[in-house]
N, CA, C and O atoms as a GROMACS GRO file, in nm:
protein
  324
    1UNK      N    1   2.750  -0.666   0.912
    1UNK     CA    2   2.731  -0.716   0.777
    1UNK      C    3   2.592  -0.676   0.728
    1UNK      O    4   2.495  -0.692   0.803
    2UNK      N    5   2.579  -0.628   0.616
    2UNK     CA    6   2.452  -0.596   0.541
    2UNK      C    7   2.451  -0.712   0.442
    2UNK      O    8   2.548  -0.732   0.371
    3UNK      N    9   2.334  -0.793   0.438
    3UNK     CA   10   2.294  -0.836   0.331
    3UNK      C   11   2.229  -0.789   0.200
    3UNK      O   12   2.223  -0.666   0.200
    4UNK      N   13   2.170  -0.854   0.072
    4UNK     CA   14   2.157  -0.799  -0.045
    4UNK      C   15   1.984  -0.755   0.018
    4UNK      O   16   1.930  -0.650  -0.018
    5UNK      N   17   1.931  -0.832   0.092
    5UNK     CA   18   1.786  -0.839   0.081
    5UNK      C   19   1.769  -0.647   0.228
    5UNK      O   20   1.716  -0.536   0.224
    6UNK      N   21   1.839  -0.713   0.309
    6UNK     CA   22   1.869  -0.542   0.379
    6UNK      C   23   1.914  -0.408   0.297
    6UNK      O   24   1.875  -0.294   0.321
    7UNK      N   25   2.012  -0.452   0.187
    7UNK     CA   26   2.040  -0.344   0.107
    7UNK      C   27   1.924  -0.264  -0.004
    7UNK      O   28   1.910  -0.153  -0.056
    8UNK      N   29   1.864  -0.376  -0.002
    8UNK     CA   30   1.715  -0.388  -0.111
    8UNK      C   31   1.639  -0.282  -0.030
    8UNK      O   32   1.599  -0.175  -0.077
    9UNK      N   33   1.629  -0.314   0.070
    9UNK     CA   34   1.518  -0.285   0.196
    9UNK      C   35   1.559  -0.125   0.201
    9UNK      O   36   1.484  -0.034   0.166
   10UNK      N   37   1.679  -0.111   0.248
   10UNK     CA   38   1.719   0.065   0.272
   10UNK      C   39   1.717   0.099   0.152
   10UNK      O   40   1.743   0.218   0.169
   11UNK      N   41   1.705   0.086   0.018
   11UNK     CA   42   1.706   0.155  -0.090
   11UNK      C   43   1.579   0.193  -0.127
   11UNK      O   44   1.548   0.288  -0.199
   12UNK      N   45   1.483   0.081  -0.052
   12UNK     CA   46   1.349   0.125  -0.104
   12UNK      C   47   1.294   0.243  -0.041
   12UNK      O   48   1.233   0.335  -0.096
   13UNK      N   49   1.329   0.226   0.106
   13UNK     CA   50   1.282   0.319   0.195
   13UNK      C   51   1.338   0.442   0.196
   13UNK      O   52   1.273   0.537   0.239
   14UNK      N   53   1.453   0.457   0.153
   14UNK     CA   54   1.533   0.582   0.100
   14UNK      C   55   1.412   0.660  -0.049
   14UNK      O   56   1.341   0.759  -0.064
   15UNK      N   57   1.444   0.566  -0.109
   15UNK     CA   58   1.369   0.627  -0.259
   15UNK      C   59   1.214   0.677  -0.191
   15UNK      O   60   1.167   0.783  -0.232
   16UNK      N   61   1.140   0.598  -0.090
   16UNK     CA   62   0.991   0.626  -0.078
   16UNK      C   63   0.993   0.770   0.019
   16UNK      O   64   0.910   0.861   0.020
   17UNK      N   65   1.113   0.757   0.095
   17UNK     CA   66   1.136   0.907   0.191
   17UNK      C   67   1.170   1.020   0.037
   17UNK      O   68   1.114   1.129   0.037
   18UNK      N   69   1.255   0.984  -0.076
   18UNK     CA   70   1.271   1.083  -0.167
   18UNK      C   71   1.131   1.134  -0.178
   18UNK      O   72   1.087   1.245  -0.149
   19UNK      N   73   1.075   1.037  -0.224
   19UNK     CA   74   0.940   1.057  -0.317
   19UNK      C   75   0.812   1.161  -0.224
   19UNK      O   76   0.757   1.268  -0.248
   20UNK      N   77   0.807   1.082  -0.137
   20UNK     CA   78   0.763   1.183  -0.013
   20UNK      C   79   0.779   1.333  -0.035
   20UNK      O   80   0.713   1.416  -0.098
   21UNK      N   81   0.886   1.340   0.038
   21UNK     CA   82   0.955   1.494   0.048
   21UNK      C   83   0.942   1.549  -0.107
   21UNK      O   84   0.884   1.657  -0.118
   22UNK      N   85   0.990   1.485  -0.230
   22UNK     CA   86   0.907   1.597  -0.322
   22UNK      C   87   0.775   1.602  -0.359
   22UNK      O   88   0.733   1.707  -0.408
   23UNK      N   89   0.676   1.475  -0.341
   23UNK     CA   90   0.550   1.531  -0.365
   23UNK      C   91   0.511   1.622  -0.290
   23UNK      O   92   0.480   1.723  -0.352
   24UNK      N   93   0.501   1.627  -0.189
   24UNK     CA   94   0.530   1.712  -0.024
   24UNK      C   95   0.497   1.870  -0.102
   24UNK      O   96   0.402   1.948  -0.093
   25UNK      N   97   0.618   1.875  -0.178
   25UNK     CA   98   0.655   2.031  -0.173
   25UNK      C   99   0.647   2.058  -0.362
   25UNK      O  100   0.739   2.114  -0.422
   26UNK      N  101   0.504   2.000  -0.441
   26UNK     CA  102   0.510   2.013  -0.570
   26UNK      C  103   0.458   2.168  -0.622
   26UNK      O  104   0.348   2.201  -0.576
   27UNK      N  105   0.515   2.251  -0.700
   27UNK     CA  106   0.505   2.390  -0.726
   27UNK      C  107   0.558   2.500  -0.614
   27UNK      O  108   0.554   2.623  -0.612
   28UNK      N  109   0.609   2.402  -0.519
   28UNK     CA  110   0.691   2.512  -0.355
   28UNK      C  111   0.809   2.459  -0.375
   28UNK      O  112   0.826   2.357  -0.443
   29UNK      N  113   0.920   2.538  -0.305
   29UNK     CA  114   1.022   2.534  -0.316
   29UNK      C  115   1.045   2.430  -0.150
   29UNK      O  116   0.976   2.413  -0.049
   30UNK      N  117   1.147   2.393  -0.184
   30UNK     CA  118   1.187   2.317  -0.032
   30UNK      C  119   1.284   2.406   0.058
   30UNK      O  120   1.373   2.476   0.010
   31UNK      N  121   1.258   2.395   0.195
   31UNK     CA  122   1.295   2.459   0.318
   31UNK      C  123   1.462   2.436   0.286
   31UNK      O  124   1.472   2.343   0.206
   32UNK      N  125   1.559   2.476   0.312
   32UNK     CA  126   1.686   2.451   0.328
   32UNK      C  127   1.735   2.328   0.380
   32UNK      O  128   1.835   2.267   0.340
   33UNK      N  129   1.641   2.290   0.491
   33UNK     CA  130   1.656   2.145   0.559
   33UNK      C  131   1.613   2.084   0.483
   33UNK      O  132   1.684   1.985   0.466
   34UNK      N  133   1.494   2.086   0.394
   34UNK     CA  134   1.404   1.975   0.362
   34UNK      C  135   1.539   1.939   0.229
   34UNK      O  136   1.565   1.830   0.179
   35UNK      N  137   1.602   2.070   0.203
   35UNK     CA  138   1.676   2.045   0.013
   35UNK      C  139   1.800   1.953   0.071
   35UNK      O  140   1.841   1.856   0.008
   36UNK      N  141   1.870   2.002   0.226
   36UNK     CA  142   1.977   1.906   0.280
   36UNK      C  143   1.957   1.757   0.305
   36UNK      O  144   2.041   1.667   0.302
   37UNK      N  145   1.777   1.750   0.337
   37UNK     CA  146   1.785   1.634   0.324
   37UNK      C  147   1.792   1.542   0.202
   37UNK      O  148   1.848   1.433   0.204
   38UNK      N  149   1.743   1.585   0.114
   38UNK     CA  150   1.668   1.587  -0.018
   38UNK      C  151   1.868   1.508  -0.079
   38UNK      O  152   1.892   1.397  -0.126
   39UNK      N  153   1.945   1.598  -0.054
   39UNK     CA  154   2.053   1.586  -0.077
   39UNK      C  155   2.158   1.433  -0.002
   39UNK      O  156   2.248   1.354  -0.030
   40UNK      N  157   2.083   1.466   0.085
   40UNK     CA  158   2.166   1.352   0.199
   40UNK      C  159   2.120   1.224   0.169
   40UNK      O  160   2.193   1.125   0.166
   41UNK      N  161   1.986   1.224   0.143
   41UNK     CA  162   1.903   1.089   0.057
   41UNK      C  163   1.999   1.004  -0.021
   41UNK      O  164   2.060   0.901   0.006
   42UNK      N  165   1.989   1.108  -0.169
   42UNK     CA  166   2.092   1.099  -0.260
   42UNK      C  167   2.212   1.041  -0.243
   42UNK      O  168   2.252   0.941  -0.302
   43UNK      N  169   2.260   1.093  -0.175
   43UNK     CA  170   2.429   1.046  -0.108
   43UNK      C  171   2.410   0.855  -0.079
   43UNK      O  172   2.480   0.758  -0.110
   44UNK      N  173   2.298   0.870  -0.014
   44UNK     CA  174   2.292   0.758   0.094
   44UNK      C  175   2.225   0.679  -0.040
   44UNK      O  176   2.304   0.607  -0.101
   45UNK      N  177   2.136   0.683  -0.073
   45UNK     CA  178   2.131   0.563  -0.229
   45UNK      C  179   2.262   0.531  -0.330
   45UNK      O  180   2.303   0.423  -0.374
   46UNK      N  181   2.321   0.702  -0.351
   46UNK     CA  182   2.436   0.614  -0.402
   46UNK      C  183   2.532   0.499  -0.341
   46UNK      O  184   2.555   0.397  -0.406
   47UNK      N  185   2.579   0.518  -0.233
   47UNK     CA  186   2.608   0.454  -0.149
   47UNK      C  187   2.576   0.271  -0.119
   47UNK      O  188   2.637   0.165  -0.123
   48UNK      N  189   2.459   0.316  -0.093
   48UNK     CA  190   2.358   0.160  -0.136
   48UNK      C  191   2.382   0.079  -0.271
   48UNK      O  192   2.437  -0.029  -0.296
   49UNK      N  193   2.307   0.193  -0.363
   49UNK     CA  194   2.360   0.092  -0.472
   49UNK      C  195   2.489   0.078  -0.508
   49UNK      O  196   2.488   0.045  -0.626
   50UNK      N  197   2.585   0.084  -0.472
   50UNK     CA  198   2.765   0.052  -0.514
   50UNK      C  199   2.772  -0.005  -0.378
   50UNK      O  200   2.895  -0.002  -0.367
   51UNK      N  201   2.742  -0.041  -0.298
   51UNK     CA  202   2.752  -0.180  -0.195
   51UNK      C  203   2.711  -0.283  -0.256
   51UNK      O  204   2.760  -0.395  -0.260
   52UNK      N  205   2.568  -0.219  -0.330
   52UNK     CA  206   2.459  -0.363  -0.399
   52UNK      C  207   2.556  -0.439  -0.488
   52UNK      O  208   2.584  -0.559  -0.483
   53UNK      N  209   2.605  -0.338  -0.575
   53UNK     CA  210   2.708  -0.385  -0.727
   53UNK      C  211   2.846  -0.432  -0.676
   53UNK      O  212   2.906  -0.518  -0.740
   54UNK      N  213   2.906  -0.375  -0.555
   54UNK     CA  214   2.992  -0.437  -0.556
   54UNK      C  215   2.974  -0.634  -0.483
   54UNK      O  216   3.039  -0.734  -0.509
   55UNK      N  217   2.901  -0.620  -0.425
   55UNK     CA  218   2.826  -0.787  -0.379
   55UNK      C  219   2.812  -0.862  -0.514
   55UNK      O  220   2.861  -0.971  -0.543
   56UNK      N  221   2.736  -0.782  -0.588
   56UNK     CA  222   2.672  -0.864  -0.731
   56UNK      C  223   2.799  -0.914  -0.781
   56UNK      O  224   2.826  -1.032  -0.802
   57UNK      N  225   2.900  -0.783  -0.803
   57UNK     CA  226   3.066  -0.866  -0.890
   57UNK      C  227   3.129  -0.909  -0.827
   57UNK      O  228   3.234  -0.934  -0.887
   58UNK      N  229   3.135  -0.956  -0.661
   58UNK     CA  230   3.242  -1.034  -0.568
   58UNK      C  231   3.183  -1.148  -0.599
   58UNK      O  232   3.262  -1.243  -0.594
   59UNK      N  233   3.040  -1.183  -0.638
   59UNK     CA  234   2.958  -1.277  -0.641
   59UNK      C  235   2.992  -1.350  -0.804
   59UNK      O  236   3.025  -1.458  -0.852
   60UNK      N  237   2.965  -1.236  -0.840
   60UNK     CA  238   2.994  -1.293  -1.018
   60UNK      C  239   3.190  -1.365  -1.057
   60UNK      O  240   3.235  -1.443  -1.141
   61UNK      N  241   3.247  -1.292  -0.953
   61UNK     CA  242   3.398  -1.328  -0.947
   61UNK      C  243   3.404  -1.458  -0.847
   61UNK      O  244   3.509  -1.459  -0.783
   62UNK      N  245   3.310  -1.573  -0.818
   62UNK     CA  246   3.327  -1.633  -0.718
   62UNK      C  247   3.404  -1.618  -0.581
   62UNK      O  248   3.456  -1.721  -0.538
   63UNK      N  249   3.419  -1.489  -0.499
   63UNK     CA  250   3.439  -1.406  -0.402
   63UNK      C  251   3.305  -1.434  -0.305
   63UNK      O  252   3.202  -1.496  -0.329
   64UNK      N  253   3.342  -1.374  -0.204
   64UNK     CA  254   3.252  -1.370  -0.085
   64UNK      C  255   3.209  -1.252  -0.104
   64UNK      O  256   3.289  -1.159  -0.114
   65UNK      N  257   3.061  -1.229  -0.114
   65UNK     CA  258   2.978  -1.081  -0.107
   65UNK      C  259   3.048  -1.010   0.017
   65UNK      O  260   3.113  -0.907  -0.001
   66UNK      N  261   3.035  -1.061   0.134
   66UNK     CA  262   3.031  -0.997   0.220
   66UNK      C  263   3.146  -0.914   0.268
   66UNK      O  264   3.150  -0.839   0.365
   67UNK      N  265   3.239  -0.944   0.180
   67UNK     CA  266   3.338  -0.855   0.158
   67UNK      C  267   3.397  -0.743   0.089
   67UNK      O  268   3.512  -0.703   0.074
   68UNK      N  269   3.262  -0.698   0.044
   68UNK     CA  270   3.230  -0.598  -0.008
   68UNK      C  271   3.200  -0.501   0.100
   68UNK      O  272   3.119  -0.527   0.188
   69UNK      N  273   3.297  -0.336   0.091
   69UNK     CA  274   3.277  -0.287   0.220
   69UNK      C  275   3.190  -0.139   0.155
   69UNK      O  276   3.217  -0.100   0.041
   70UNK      N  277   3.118  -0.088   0.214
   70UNK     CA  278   3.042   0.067   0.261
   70UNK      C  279   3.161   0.176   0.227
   70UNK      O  280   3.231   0.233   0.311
   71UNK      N  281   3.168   0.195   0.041
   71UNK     CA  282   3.282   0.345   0.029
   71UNK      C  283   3.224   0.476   0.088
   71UNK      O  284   3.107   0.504   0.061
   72UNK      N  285   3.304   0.569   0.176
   72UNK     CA  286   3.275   0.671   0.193
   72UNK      C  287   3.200   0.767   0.063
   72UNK      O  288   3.228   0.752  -0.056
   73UNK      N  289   3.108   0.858   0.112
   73UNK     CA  290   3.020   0.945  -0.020
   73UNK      C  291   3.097   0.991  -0.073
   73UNK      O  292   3.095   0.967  -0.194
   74UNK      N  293   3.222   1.094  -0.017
   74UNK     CA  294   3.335   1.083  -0.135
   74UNK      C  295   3.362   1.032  -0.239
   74UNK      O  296   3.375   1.098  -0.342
   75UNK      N  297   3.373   0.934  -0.235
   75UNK     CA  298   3.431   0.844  -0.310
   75UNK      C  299   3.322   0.769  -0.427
   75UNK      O  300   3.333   0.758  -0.549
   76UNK      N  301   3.231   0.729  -0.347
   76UNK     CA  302   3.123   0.747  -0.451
   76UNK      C  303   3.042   0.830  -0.522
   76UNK      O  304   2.974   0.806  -0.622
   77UNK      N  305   3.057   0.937  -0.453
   77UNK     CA  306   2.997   1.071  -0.502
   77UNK      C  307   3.107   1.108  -0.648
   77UNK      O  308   3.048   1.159  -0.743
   78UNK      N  309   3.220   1.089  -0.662
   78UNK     CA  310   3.273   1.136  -0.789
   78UNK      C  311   3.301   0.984  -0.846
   78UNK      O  312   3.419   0.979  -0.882
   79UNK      N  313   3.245   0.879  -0.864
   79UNK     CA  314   3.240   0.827  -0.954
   79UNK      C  315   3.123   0.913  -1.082
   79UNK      O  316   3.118   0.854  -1.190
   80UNK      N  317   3.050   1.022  -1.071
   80UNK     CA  318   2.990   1.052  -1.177
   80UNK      C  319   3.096   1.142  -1.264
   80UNK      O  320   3.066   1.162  -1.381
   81UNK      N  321   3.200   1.188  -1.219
   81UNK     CA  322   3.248   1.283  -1.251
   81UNK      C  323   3.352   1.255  -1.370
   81UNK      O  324   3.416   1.348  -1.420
   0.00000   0.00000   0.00000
């Protein structure tokens, strides 16, 4: 089980590893690894936040948060689409 305050926690540390890695490399291009990670970040915040939102509306629906489950990046990855 992930809580909201753990979900808080990996989102921050995700975004501060983003932020990192591009100040890191400002006017340079990033290594292939550094852009996969750069990418994998991404994935993994979306991820986070649609765990976060789905807790917030199991919560707002008088539901149990914690039954809110971890969608594969698939799946969250084309909700932009």
């Amino acid at each position: 089980m992930t809580d909201d305050a753990e979900l808080r926690q990996r989102i921050t540390e995700l975004v501060e590893e983003e932020h990192r890695l591009e100040r890191s490399h400002v006017g340079m291009p990033l290594s292939d690894e550094e852009r996969a990670r750069l990418d994998r970040i991404g994935v993994d915040l979306d991820r986070c936040w649609d765990l976060l939102r789905q807790r917030d509306a199991r919560r707002a629906a008088g539901q149990d948060p914690d039954g809110a489950q971890t969608r594969d990046a698939s799946t969250v990855e084309n909700y932009r689409q």
